[in-house]
N, C-alpha and C positions, 0 to 999 in steps of 0.2 A: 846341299848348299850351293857348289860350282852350281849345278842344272839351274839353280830359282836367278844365280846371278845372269846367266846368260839368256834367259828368259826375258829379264828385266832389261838386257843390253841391246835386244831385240826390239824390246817393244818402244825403245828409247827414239822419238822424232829428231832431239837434238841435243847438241854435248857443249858442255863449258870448255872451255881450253884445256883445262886441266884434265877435264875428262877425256876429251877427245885424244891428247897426247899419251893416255894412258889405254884408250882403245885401239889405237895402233903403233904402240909400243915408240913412240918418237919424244923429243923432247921439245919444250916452248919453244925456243931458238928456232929450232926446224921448220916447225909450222907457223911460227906468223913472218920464216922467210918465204913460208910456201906462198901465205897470203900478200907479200907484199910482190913477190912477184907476178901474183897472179893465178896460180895454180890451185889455187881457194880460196872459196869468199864466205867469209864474212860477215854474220847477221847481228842486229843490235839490240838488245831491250832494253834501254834505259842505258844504263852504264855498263853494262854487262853481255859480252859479246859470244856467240853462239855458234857452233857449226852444226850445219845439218848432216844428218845419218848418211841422206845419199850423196852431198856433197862430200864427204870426207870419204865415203865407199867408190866413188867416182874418181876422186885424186889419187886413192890409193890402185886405183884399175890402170889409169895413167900411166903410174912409173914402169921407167923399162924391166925389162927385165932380166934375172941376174945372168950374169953368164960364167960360166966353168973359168 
C-alpha cells in the first residue's frame, strides 16, 4: 500500500495546499509565508490554488542547509 502511495505521489503534476503541506511535512502558515514572500508561486484554477511538483521540489532544494 506505502509502494501504490508513493507511486501515485510521483506521478502527481500538482498539489492543493493541503497536499502539498503534507508532501513536505510543513504546515499552511509556512507555505503561503513562503508564497507571499516569494519563494513559491502559486497557480490558480478557478478558486482553487495549486503548487506544482517541481515548484515545491525546487523550494524545498532552496532552503539552507541544516547545520550541527
Amino acid at each position: 500500500m506505502a509502494e501504490a502511495a508513493r507511486r501515485d505521489q510521483a506521478d502527481t503534476l500538482a498539489y492543493s495546499v493541503q497536499e502539498a503541506c503534507r508532501a513536505c511535512g510543513i504546515g499552511k502558515t509556512t507555505l503561503y509565508a513562503a508564497i507571499k514572500a516569494g519563494h513559491l508561486t502559486p497557480r490558480k484554477l478557478g478558486t482553487k490554488t495549486l503548487i506544482l511538483r517541481r515548484d515545491l521540489e525546487g523550494f524545498l532544494e532552496r532552503l539552507p542547509q541544516a547545520t550541527e
